[in-house]
C-alpha positions as CSV (number, residue, x, y, z in Angstrom):
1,X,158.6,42.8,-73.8
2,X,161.8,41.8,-71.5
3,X,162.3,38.4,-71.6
4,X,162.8,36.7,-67.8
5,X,164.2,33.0,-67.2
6,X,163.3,31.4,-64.2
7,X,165.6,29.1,-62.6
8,X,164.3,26.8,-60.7
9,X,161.1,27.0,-62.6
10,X,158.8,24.1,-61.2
11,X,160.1,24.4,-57.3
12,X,157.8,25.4,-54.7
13,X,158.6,29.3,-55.1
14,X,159.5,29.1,-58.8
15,X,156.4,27.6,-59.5
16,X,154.4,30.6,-58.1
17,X,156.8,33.0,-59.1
18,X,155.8,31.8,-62.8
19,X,152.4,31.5,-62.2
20,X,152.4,35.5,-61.4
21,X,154.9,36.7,-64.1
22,X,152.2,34.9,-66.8
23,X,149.8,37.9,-66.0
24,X,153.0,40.3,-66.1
25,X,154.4,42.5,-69.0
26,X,157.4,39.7,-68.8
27,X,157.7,37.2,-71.7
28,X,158.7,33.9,-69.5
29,X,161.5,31.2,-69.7
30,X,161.5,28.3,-67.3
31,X,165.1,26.5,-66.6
32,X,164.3,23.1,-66.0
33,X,166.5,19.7,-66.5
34,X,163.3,18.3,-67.3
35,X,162.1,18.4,-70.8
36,X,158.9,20.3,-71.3
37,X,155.9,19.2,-70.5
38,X,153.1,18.7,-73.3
39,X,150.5,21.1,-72.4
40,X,153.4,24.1,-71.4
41,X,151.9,27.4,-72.5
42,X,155.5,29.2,-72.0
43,X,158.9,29.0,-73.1
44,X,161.1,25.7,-72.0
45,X,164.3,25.7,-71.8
46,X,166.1,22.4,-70.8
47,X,169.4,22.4,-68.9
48,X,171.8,21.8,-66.0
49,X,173.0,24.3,-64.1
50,X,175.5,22.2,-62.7
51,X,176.7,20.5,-65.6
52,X,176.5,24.0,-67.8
53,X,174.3,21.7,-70.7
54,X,171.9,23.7,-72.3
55,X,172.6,26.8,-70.2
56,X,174.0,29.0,-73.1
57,X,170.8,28.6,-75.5
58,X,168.3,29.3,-72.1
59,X,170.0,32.6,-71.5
60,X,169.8,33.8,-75.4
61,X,167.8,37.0,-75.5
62,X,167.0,37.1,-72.1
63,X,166.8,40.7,-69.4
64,X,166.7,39.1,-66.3
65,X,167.3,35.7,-64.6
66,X,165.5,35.2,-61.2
67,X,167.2,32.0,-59.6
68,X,165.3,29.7,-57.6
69,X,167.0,26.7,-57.6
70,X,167.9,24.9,-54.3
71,X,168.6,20.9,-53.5
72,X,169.2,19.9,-49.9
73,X,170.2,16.4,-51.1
74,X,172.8,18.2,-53.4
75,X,173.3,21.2,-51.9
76,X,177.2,21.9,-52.6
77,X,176.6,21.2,-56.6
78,X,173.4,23.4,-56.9
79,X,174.0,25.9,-54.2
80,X,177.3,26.8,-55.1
81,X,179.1,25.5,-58.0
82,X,175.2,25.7,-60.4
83,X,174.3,29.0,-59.4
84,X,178.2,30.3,-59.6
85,X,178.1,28.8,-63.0
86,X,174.8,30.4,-63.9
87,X,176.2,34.0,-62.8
88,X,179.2,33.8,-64.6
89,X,176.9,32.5,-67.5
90,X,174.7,35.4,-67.3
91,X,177.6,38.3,-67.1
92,X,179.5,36.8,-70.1
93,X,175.7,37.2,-71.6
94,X,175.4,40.2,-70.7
95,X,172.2,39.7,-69.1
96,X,171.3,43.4,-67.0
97,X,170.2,41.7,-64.1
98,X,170.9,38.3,-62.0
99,X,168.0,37.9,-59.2
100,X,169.1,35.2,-56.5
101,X,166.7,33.8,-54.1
102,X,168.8,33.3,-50.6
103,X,167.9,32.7,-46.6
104,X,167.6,35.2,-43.8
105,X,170.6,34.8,-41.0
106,X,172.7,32.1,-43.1
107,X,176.2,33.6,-41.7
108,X,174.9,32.6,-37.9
109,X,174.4,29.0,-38.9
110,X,177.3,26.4,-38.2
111,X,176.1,23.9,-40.6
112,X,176.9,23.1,-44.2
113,X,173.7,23.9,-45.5
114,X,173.6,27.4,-44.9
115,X,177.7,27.8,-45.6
116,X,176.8,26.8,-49.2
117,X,174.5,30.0,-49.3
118,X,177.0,32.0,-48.1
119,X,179.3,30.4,-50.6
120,X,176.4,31.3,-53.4
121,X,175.9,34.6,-52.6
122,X,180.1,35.8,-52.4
123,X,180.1,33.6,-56.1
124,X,177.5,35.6,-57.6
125,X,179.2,39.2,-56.2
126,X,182.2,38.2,-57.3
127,X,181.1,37.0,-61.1
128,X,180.6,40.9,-62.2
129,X,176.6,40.2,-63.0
130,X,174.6,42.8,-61.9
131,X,172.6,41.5,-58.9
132,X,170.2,41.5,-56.8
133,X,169.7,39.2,-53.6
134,X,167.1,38.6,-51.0
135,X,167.1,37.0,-48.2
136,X,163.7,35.4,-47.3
137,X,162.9,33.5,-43.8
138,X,161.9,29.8,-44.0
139,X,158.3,29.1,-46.3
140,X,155.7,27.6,-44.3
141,X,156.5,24.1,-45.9
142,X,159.7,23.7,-44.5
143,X,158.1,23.5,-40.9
144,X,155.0,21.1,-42.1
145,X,157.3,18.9,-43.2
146,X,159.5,18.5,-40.0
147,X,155.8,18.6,-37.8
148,X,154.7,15.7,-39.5
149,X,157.6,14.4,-38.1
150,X,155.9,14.8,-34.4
151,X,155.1,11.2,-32.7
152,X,152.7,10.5,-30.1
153,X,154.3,8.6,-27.4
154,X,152.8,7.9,-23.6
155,X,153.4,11.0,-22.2
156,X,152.0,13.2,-24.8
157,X,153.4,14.5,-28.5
158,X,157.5,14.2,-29.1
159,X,158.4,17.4,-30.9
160,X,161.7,17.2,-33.2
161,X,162.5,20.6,-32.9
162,X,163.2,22.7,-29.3
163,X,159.9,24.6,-28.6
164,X,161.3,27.1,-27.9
165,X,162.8,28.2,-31.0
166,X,161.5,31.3,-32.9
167,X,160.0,30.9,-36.8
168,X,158.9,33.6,-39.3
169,X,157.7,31.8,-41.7
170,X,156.3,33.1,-45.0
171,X,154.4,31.3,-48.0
172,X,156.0,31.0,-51.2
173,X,152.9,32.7,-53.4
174,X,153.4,35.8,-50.8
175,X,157.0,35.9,-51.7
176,X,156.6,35.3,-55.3
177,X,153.9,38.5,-55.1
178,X,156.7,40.7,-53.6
179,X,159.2,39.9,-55.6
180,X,157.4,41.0,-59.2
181,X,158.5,45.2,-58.5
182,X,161.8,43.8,-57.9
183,X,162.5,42.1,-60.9
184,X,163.2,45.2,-63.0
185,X,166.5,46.5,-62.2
186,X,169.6,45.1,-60.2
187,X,169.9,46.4,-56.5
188,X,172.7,44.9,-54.9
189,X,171.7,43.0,-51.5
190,X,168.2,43.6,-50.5
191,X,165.9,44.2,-47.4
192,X,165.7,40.5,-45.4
193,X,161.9,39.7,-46.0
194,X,160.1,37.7,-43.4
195,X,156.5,36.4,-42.9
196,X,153.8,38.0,-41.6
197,X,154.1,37.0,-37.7
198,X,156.9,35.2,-35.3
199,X,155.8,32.0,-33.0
200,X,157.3,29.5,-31.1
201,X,157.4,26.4,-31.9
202,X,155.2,25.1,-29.7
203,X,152.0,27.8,-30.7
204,X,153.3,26.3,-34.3
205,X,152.9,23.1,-33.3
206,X,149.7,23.0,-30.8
207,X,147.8,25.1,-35.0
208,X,149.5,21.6,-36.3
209,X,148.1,19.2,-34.2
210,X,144.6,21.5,-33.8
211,X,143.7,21.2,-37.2
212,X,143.9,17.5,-36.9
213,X,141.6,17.1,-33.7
214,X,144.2,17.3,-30.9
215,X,143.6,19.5,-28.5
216,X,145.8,21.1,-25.5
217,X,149.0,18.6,-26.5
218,X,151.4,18.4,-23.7
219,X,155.0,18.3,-25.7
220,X,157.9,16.3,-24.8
221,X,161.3,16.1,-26.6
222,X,162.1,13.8,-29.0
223,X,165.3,12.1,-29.9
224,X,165.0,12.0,-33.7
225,X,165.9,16.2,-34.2
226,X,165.0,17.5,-37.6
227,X,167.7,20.2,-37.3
228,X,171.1,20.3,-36.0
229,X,171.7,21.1,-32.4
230,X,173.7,24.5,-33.4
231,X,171.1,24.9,-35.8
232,X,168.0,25.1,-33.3
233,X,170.6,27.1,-31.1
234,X,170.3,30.0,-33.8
235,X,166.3,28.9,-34.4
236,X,166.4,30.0,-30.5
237,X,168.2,32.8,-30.8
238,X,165.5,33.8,-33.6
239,X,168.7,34.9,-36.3
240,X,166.4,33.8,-38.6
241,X,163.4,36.4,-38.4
242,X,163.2,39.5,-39.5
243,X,160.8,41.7,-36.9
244,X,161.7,45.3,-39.0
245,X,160.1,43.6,-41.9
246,X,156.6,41.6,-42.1
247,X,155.5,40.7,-45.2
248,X,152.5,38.2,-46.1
249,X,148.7,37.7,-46.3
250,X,149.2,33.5,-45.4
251,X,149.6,32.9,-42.1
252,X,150.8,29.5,-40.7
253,X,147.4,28.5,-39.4
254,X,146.3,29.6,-43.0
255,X,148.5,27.2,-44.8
256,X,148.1,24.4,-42.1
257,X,144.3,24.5,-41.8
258,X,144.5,24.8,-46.2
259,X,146.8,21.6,-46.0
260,X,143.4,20.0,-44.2
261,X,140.7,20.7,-46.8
């Protein structure tokens, strides 16, 4: 039974991604710089990615390492210099394949967020490991969190992102789903996978608000952006959607109306 570590093991998508490779014919490792916690019915392995502790004895034995760590507050150290560490790590191991989790449209985005990915993705190319990388559109969380950001004011409902920018979103458990068939063998840079429909902010926003009694909101900008002004530039544009390839069963109005109950 291949052994699989995942990286990034008790994030959003990790998370689900584990929860589906427990049914799978994969034996499963979760990286975590947490110890283990008590009740864990798979194998723990606690380390650092950025500091390189405990790295070397949670890639013993293992066929494939799916990486799905990410830390906005950190994002250089994990982004960059963790998961170059942990490709290097993995081709000195030998491992046959390094799976890395990135973000559709990252090269169109003038912001040091999405540089970092960039930065990721040329550091695990270059380490020798053979790869695979997909892109994936934002997950349906990202945009709850910066709705909840929306204020009521006198003239209506201050929105901190333009409504007119474009959003594919997808659901982490949909994304953990496709990504099982790809685990097995390294493919170089994948298909961009995006959610299951594209919407304006706005239609996001009026399925927010809808789902928590407000009706027919009229929108006004607000000061307090969530996102860059180049960054909702490119959100405009729609870089960051992939129209060629919908993917997904959970639909925004799906996860916002579950986020309810």
């Amino acid at each position: 039974m291949p052994r699989i570590l995942v990286a990034g093991g008790t994030g959003a998508l990790g998370s689900d991604l584990v929860a589906r490779l427990k049914n799978s014919d994969y034996q499963v490792r979760v990286l975590s710089r947490q110890p283990a916690p008590a009740d864990t019915s798979i194998e723990w392995a606690q380390g650092d990615t950025i500091t390189g502790e405990g790295l070397d004895a949670a890639l013993a034995g293992v066929d494939v390492v799916a990486n799905c760590t990410g830390n906005p507050r950190d994002a250089y150290q994990t982004d960059v210099l963790g998961v170059k560490r942990l490709a290097e790590m993995s081709k000195s191991a030998k491992i046959p394949h390094f799976f890395h989790i990135s973000i559709v449209g990252i090269e169109h985005f003038d912001v040091p967020f999405y540089r970092n990915k960039v930065e990721a993705e040329t550091a695990i190319i270059n380490s020798g490991a053979p790869y695979s990388i997909l892109r994936v559109v934002q997950f349906h969380g990202l945009l709850h969190v910066a709705l909840s950001k929306i204020e009521a004011v006198p003239e209506g409902y201050a929105l901190p992102i333009a409504p007119d920018a474009h959003f594919q979103t997808i659901d982490t458990h949909d994304v953990a789903d496709y990504m099982l068939p790809l685990l097995a063998n390294p493919a170089g840079r994948l298909t961009d996978l995006g959610g299951p429909e594209i919407l304006r902010v706005a239609d996001m926003a009026r399925t927010y608000l809808a789902a928590r009694g407000v009706e027919n909101p009229t929108f006004v900008a607000s000061p307090n952006k969530f996102f860059s002004p180049s960054a909702e530039d490119a959100y405009r544009q729609g870089v960051n959607t992939v129209p060629s390839n919908r993917y997904g069963k959970i639909t925004w109005a799906d996860y916002v109306r579950a986020r309810r109950q």
